[in-house]
N, C-alpha and C positions, 0 to 999 in steps of 0.2 A: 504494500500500500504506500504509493509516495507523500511525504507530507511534506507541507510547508519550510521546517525546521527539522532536528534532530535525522538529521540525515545520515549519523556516525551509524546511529542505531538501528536494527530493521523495525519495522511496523508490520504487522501480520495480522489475519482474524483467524484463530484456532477452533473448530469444533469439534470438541469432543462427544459422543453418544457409545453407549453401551461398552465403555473402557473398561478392562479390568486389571486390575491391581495386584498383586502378586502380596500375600501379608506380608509378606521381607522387606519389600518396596515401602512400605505404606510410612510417613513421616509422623507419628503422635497420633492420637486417637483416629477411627473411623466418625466421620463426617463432623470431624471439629477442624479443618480445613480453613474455613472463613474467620474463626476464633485465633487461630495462630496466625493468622496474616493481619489482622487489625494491630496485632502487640505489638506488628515492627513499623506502621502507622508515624508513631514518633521520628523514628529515627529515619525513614524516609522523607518525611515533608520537612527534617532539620537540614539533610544532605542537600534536597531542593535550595533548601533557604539560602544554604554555605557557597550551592552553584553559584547562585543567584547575586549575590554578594559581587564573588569574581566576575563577571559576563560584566555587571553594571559598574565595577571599577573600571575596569578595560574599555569601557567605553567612552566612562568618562575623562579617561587618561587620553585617549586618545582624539579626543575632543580640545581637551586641555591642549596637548601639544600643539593641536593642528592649529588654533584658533591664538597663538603663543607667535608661530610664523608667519602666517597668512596674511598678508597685507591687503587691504582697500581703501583708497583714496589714500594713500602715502602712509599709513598705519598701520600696526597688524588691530585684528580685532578683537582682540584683547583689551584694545584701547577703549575700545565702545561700552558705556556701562549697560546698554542691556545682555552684552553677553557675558560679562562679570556675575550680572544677577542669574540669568537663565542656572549658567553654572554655577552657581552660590545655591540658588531652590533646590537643584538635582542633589548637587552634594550633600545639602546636610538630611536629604531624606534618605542617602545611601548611610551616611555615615552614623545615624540612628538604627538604621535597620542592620547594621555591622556591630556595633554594640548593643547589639538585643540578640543577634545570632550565637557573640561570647559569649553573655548571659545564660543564656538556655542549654549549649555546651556545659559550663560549666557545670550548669544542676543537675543536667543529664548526667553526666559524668559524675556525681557524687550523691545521687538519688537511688534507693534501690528500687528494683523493677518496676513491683505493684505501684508503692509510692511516686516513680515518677510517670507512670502512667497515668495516674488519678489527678497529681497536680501540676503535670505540664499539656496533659493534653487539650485542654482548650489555647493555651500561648502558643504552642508549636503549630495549631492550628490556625491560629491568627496572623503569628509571623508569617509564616506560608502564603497566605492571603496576601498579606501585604507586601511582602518583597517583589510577586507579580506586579503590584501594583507600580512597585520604587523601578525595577527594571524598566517596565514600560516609560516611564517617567526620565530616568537616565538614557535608554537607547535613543528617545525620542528628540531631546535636547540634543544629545550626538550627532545624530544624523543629520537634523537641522542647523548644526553649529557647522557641519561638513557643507551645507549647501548644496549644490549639486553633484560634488563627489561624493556626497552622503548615499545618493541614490544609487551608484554604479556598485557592481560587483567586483569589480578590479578597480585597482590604480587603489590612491590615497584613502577614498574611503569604503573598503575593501570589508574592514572588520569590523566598524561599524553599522553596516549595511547587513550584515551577518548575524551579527548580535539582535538587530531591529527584526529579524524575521524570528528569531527563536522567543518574541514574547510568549505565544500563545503557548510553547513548549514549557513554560514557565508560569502561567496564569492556569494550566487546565491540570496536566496530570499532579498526582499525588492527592485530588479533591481540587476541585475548579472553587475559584474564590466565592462563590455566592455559597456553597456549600458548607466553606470554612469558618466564614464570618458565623452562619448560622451554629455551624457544630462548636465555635467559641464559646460564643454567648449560653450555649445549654448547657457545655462542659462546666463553665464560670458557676453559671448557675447551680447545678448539681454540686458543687466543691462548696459554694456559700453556703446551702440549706443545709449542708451535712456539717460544716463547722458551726452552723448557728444552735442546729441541734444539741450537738456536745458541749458550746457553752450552756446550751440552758440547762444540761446534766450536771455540768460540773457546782452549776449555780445552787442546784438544790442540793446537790450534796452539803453544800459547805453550812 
């Protein structure tokens, strides 16, 4: 199947009907299947996130540079404060969502399973959502800051133009953003009622 982006990767539709399974083969319970694919849930949409990080530095690097050289009307434009600004809005949405991907790292990394299943999964699900957003925002400025070597596949802006096509690579798999925002907000939700709970236990205890 050809897509737009991720074109490292193949793309295929698999149908399976009346497989059969061999007990030796089988990986954890029979038909808990879906159950064990949700637990790495996390740490898929954080990978996404860490891509995503990278693509949208690179571009805006390369943005940077190009707009550092590139002269009009005897200046580069750099000189011009709306491209000061344009890059000044990208970056500090990139550079928030880069210190929110450490963050989550971090606690990932020092959270065990259960626990960090329960209270990262709506942030991991958010970040996700939104780093789609930050790239599209970064490639976007990029490729407009390239002009019309933004649009070409070759030359100057080669990698930028590249980056601009892998949004939707980035806004859909792992849970497309409408999904995330949603499964945030219930996760969030589910974590409050159950700490509000326990306070109120502990309250009557005392």
């Amino acid at each position: 199947m050809k897509t737009s982006g991720g074109t490292a990767s193949g793309t295929t539709f698999i149908d399976l009907e009346d497989v059969k399974v061999p007990v030796e083969n089988l990986i954890g319970p029979e038909g808990q299947g879906m159950k064990m694919i949700t637990r790495n849930f996390n740490h898929e949409r954080l990978a996404i996130v860490i891509g995503i990080v990278s693509s949208a530095r690179a571009a805006l690097s390369a943005a940077f540079s190009y707009v550092s050289k590139r002269e009009a009307f005897g200046s580069p434009l750099m000189e011009q404060p709306v491209v000061r600004n344009r890059l000044a809005r990208a970056g500090a949405e990139l550079e928030s969502l880069s210190a929110w991907a450490d963050q989550l790292v971090y606690q990932m990394a020092n959270l065990e399973g259960q626990e960090a299943r329960q209270q990262l999964g709506g942030f991991v699900a958010l970040a996700k959502a939104k780093a789609g957003l930050v790239l599209d925002e970064c490639a976007r400025c990029a490729v407009l800051l390239f002009g019309g070597n933004g649009y070409t596949r070759t030359g100057q802006g080669e990698l930028v133009e590249k980056i601009y096509r892998e949004i939707p690579g980035a806004r859909i798999p792992g849970g497309s953003e409408d999904v995330m925002f949603d499964l945030a907000v219930r996760q969030l939700l589910k974590t409050y009622r159950a700490k509000s709970e326990a306070l109120k236990t502990d309250k009557a205890k005392i």
